[in-house]
C-alpha angles and dihedrals in degrees: 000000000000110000102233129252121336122152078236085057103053085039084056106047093039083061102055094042086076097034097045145060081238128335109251124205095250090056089046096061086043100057093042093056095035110028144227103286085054097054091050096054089044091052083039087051083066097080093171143040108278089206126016130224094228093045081056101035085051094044096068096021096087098170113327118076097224129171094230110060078059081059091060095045090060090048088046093052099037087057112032115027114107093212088075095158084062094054093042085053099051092049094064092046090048088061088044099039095040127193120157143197094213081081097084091224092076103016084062091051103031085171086079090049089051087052094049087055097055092049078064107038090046083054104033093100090032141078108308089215090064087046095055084051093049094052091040077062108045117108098219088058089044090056093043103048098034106242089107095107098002106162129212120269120274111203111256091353115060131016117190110264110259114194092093084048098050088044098050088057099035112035103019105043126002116002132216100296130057103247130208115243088261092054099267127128126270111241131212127200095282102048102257131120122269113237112231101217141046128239089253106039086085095047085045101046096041082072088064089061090058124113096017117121134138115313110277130245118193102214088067096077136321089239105092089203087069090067080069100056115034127097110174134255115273112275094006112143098208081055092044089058096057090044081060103040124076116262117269124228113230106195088203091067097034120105121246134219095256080054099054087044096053093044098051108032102252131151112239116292096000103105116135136201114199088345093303116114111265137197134182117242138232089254141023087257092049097057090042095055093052088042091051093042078058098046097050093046090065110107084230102079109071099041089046095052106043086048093059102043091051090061092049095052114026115001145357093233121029120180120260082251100057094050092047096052081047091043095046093046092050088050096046087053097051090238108312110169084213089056101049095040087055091054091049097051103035098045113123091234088063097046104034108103098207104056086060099064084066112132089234093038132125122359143266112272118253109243086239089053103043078057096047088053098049103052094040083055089061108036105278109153098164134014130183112206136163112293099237128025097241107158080202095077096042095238092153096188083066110040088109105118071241126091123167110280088341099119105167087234135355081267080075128227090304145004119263080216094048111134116198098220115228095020139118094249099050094043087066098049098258130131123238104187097177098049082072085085101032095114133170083250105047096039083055088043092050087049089057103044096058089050086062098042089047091053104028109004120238128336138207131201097270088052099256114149133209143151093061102190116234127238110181104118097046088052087055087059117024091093077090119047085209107048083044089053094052092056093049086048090049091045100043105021105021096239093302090104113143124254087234094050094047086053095053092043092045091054091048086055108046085057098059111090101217140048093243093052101040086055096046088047088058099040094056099044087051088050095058098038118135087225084052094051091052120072109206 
């Protein structure tokens, strides 16, 4: 049970409603008596994952690779893994560092997406550099992005593939402007963005990607081209291996210096990355390791990155000051994930609570995470949904505009620069990213999910149902509407409810005519409250 009420309480569980897939009332307690800074050694004690994506993922897959047994492994995880922080964690840099399974090369082998999620779950309270080598090497990014077999230039005939190259720039690790340490834009003299590349740092860095593919066995074929372009069957075990395993770098199919340079018009030995001189390196490893000591001396990493990881964690704008004190930590610590994920969460900015209650402060709560929340709450550990949120098929847990690791494109689900036009938000100069799927249908469909989970728990689409939500607590109470309204507020707010909300819930449930009903009724409108679908 969540002890009520203390300003210790609502600190707690405003804390790990940004920490956390969801506070519960056990972690609450822990982090009210304990405190943060106790909590955070005891998630960073976990070193490694406690659980893994592919051991889930195996343990239900039998003998067909199917999606969605991947789909339950992030349920699984989400809701049941006690090094919550981790999962928190991996869930930010899934929507950064996307990959998809909407993408039919690695929805049709999920394997390879289990195996993505553990490259960031094993780094996620790592070095981020590490990080960035270890997702430049993962075969479901490889196939996703297109590097996976990319082969060196031909003259007139054949150029590198590009699209893993301008992302990694662009998306991964220092975006299209120059930024100041605190976030903002760098300006020139007319008042215009810098732009933080070059028109040949792309081409340049895309041979890098060249001559990586999944690790070879020989017992495949004696052709080693074909180490570029094999996949493995569905469900083959050999297959599943590789789609585990990092790339490997063949030298054979790697391009050369006198390559690059033929390709892209340079004079011998002149080449340049991110304006730094550049040369290609005996091996694919080689190459990667300069491109990467490039990429980590721009002066956009650390700002980029902290500012994203903020909005995904605690709140949609933070202040320039707030990115550059993350930033600078991140940085000072030479990119220690630790680091980074303690700045975030003990700013001031992320623990004052007054500056929550900000008007433009905090974000819009992602559909996945408003569930997540709702059944920890009440005792989920596990929950076995559809595998794709289709309305089509009528599977009402996932009609989110927002399925696990199933972004409609490597640009997620939605933009960290996204305006919603004509809005509040917007009118005052802010950023509202997830607004960018809050649709007329998937608000309805959200409405109508909860409605479901809090009746029946979650469905599939062969009508199993799991994650039953339980109300025992609320049935001990709901003999009186105001002792069953303050569990709800402890469970869901923390305490923190409106007046104005207490008094509407409290209204729905003194007209339902039994205790079931009355706790069900309460449950649902908390759910759909505009104050439960912000995170502040």
């Amino acid at each position: 049970m969540l002890s009520s009420g203390s300003s210790a309480q609502v600190a707690a569980w405003r804390f790990l409603n940004q920490a956390t897939m969801g506070p519960t009332a056990a972690e609450v307690n822990w982090v009210a008596t304990n405190g943060i800074e106790a909590w955070l050694t005891k998630q960073f004690g976990y070193t490694q994952p406690t659980v893994t994506y592919a051991d889930r993922y195996r343990l239900r897959n039998g003998s067909t690779d199917w999606l969605r047994f991947m789909t339950f492994a992030w349920w699984e995880l989400a809701l049941g893994s006690v090094d919550q922080l981790r999962q928190r964690v991996v869930n930010a840099l899934i929507e950064i560092l996307v990959i998809s399974m909407r993408d039919d090369t690695v929805g049709f082998r999920p394997i390879m997406a289990a195996g993505y999620m553990d490259v960031l779950a094993r780094n996620a309270f790592g070095n981020f550099r590490e990080l960035i080598e270890a997702v430049c090497k993962a075969p479901a990014m490889g196939a996703y992005l297109s590097h996976l077999g990319n082969q060196p230039p031909v003259p007139g005939r054949r150029i590198p593939d590009q699209n893993f190259s301008r992302e990694l720039i662009q998306l991964f690790t220092i975006g299209l402007v120059k930024l100041n340490m605190d976030g903002t834009p760098v300006i020139d003299a007319n008042g215009r963005p810098v732009s933080s590349t070059k028109a040949t740092d792309i081409p340049v860095l895309s041979n890098v990607f060249t001559g990586w593919a999944l690790d070879d066995d020989p017992a495949i074929s004696s052709n080693p081209l074909d180490a570029l372009r094999w996949y493995g069957d569905l469900g083959e075990n050999r297959g599943n291996l590789r789609h585990l395993k990092p790339m490997k770098g063949y030298v054979n199919f790697h391009s050369t210096q006198a390559k690059m340079e033929a390709q892209l018009g340079f004079a011998p030995n002149s080449a340049t990355l991110l304006d730094k001189p550049f040369a290609m390196g005996a091996s694919p490893q080689a190459s990667l390791t300069t491109a990467l000591d490039i990429i980590f001396q721009h002066q956009n990493v650390a700002p980029f990155v902290a500012r994203q990881m903020i909005q995904r964690m605690v709140t949609s704008n933070p202040t320039p000051a707030y990115v550059q004190r993350v930033a600078t930590a991140f940085k000072a610590a030479n990119w220690d994930m630790k680091a980074l994920i303690r700045a975030i969460l003990t700013d001031t900015e992320a623990r004052s609570a007054s500056v929550a209650a900000g008007t433009t402060y905090g974000k819009l709560r992602e559909p996945l995470m408003r569930v997540t929340h709702l059944l920890r709450a009440h005792g989920v550990t596990a929950a076995y949904p559809s595998e794709t949120d289709d309305v089509a098929r009528g599977q009402p847990a996932l009609n989110l505009n927002q399925s696990p690791i199933f972004a409609s494109s490597v640009f997620n689900f939605f933009s960290p620069t996204y305006r919603f036009v004509g809005g509040k938000m917007s009118q005052q100069g802010k950023v509202s990213p997830e607004m960018q799927i809050a649709t007329e249908a998937s608000v309805v469909a959200y409405i109508n999910a909860v409605y479901d989970i809090v009746a029946n728990g979650m469905i599939d689409e062969f009508n199993n149902r799991s994650g039953s939500l339980n109300f025992t607590e609320e049935l001990a109470a709901a003999s009186s509407v105001s002792s069953l309204v303050a569990v709800i507020n402890r469970k869901l707010f923390g305490g923190s409810m409106s007046s104005g909300l207490i008094s509407h819930i409290t209204s729905a449930c003194s007209a339902a005519t039994t205790n079931l009903d009355r706790v069900r009724t309460g449950v649902f409108l908390a759910a759909v409250s505009p104050e439960y679908l912000v995170q502040k």
